[in-house]
C-alpha positions as CSV (number, residue, x, y, z in Angstrom):
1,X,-21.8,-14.4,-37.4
2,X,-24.9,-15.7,-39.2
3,X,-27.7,-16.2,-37.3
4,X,-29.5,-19.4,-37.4
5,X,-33.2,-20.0,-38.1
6,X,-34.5,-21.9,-35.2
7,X,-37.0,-21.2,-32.3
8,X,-36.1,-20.7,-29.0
9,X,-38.1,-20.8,-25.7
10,X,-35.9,-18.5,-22.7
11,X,-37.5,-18.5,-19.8
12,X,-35.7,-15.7,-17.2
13,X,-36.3,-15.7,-13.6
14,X,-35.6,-11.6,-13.1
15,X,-39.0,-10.4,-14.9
16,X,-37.2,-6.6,-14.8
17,X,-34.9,-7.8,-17.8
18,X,-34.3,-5.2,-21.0
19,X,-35.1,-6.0,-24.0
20,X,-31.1,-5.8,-24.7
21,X,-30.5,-8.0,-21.9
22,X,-32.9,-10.6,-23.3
23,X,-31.2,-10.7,-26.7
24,X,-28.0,-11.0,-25.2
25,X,-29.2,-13.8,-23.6
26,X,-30.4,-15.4,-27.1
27,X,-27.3,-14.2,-29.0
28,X,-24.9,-16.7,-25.9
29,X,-27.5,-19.5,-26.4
30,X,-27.2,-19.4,-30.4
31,X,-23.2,-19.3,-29.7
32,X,-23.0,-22.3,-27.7
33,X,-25.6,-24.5,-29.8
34,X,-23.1,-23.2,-32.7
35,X,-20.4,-24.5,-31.2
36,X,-22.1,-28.1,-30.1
37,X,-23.8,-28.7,-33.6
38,X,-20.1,-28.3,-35.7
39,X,-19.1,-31.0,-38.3
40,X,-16.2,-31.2,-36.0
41,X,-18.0,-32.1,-32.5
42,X,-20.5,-34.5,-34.5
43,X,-17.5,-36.8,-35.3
44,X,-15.9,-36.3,-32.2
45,X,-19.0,-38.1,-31.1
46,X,-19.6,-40.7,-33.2
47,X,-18.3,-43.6,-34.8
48,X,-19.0,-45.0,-38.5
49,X,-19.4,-49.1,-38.0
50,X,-19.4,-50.9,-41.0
51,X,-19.4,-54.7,-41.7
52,X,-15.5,-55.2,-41.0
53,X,-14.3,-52.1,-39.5
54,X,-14.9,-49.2,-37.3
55,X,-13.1,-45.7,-38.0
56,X,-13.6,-42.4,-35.8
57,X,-12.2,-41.0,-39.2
58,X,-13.9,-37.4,-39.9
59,X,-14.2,-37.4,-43.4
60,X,-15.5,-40.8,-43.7
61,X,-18.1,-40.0,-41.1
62,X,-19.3,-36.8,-42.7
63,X,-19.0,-38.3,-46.2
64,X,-22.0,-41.4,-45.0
65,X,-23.8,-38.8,-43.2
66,X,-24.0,-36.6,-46.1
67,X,-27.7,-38.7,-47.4
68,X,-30.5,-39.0,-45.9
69,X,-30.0,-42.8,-45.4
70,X,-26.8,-44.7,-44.5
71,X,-25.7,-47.4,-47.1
72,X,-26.7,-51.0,-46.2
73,X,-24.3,-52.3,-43.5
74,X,-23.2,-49.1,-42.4
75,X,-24.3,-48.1,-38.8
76,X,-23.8,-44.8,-36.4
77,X,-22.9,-45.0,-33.2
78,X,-23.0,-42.5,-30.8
79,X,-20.2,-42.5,-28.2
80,X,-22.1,-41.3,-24.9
């Protein structure tokens, strides 16, 4: 699995922890923010509005998030 590039601050309770122990620890954290930043659970949790319909439609989603900016008239909305 590639690893990502981001910085992480673990703060551990047992100070007696291994250096293995402690990259375990970072290696299960990188797995679940894997899993919760997927194409896949980003449309689960949004919806595309536009000005005459709304669609929960994957593709669709990913295609207007692929720019920087959304079209005019085209709105995210986040379902929590």
């Amino acid at each position: 699995m590639k690893t990502p590039n981001r910085d992480l601050l673990v703060l551990l309770k047992n100070e007696f922890a291994s250096q293995r122990a402690i990259e375990q620890e970072v290696e299960c954290i990188n797995y679940i923010l894997i899993q919760a930043e997927s194409p896949q659970q980003f449309c689960i949790a949004h919806e595309l509005v536009t000005r005459s319909r709304i669609t929960s439609n994957p593709n669709k989603i990913l295609k207007a998030v692929r720019f920087s900016e959304l079209k005019p008239f085209r709105f995210l909305i986040n379902k929590n």
